[in-house]
C-alpha positions as CSV (number, residue, x, y, z in Angstrom):
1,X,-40.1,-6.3,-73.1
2,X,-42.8,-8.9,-74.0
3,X,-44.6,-8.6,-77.1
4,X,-47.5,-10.5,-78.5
5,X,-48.7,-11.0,-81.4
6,X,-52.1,-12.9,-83.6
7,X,-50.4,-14.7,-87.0
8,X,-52.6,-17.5,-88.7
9,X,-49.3,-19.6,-89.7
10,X,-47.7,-20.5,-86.5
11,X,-49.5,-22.6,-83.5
12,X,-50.0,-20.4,-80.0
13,X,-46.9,-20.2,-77.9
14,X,-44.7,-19.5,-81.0
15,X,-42.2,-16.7,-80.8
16,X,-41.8,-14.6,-84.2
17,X,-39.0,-12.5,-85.2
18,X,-41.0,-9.2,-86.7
19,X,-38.6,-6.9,-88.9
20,X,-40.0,-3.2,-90.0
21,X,-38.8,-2.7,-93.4
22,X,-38.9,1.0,-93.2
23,X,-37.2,1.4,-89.9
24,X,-34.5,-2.1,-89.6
25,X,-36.1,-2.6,-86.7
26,X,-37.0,-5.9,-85.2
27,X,-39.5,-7.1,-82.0
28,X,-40.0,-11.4,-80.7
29,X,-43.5,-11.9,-80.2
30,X,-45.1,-14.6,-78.9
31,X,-48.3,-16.4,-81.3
32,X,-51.3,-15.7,-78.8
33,X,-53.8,-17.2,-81.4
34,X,-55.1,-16.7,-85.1
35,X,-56.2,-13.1,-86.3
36,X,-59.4,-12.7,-85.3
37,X,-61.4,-12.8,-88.5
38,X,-62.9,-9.2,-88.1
39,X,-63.1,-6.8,-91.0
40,X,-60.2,-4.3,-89.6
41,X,-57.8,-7.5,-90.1
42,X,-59.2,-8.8,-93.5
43,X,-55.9,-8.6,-95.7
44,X,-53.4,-8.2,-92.6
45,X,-50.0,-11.1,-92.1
46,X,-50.1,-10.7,-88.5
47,X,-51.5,-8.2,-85.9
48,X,-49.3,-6.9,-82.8
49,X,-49.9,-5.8,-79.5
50,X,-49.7,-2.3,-79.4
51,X,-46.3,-2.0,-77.1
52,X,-44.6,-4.3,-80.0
53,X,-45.3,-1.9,-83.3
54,X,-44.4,1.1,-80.7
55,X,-41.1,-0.8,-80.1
56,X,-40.6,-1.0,-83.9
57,X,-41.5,2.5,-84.6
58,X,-44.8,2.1,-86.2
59,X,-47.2,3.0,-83.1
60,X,-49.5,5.5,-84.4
61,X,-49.6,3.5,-88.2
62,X,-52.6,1.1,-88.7
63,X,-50.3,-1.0,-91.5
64,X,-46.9,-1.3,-92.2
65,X,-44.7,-3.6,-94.1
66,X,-42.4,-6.2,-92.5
67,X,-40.9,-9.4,-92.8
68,X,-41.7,-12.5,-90.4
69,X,-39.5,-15.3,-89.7
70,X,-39.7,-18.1,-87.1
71,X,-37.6,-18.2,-83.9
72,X,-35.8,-21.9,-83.2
């Protein structure tokens, strides 16, 4: 599938390897833009689209820890 993500680090069009820590599981999302600076984000790394934290198991959880690394 094609996952999408908002991440403040990495310039739109940027693919990002997300790893769950809880579940080893891991999702490439492409950098739409920045996280929106809204008080829901305030604190957050990066925010997915909703089809890429159901992919990693994490779906119905608002936060969850994981581990972001670039994609070459």
């Amino acid at each position: 599938g094609k996952y999408y993500c908002f991440y403040n680090d990495a310039a739109p069009g940027t693919v990002l390897k997300v790893t769950d820590n809880v579940s080893g599981k891991s999702v490439y999302a492409k950098v739409l833009d920045a996280i929106p600076d809204i008080r829901q984000n305030a604190g957050l790394a990066v925010v997915l689209s909703n089809a890429a934290a159901e992919e990693l198991g994490a779906g119905g959880e608002n936060k969850f820890d994981c581990v972001v690394t670039y994609v070459k």
